[in-house]
Structure formats: structure tokens, C-alpha cells
N, C-alpha and C positions, 0 to 999 in steps of 0.2 A: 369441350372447348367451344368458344362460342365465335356464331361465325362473322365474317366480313361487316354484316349491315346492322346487327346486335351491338359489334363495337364505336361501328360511328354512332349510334343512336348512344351507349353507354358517354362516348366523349363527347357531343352536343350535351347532356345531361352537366355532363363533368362543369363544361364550358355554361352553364349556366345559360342556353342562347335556343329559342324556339327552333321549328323547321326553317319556318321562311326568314326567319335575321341567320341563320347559319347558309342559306342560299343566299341571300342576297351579299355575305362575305364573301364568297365562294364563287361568285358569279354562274349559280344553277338556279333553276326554278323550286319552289316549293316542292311539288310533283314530284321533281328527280330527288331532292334527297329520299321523301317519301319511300321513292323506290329504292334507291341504295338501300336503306333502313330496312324495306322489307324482304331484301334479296329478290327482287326483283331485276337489279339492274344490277353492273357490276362497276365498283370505282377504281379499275387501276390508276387512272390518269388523274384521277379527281381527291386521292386516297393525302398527296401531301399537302396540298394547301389545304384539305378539310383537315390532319391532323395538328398543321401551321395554326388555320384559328382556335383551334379547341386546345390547343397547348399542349397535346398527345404528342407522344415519338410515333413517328410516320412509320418507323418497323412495328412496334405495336399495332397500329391500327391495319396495318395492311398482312401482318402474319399471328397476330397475336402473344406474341417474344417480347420479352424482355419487359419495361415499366410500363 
């Protein structure tokens, strides 16, 4: 199963949208998604409006379930 910062980095992909235009949606830095991305940092609070712009279901992205 893949984890947490694999799936933002698969729906930014999805979403068609670099690091930094998905941060500056999102209102984070480049840096931070980076980290989300690398499991570096963790996105609970940050996990729906980054799954809002990428067009992912927010249960998907934050457990891996369901589309």
C-alpha cells in the first residue's frame, strides 16, 4: 500500500500541477509539499484542500480507500 506522501505526489501528478503551483493552491510553501511528498512531514490538516485541488477524494488521499 503506498503511503501518505506517495499519494499526494501520485494526485499532484493526476492533477496535472508542479510542486510549487500545488503550493501556492494550497497556500504552503514549495519546501512543505516537498516534504509531505517525501514523508517527511505529515499532512493531516493540509490532506483536504490538497485532495480539493487535485480532484482526489480526501478519504483516498489521507487513507488510501476507496477511488
Amino acid at each position: 500500500m503506498m503511503e501518505l506522501g506517495q499519494r499526494i505526489k501520485q494526485a499532484r501528478e493526476y492533477a496535472n500541477l508542479t510542486q510549487k503551483e500545488l503550493a501556492v493552491k494550497v497556500g504552503l510553501s514549495q519546501t512543505a509539499i516537498h516534504k509531505l511528498e517525501s514523508g517527511r512531514s505529515k499532512a493531516s490538516r493540509r490532506a483536504v484542500p490538497i485532495a480539493i485541488v487535485c480532484r482526489v477524494s480526501p478519504l483516498w488521499l489521507e487513507t488510501g480507500k476507496g477511488d
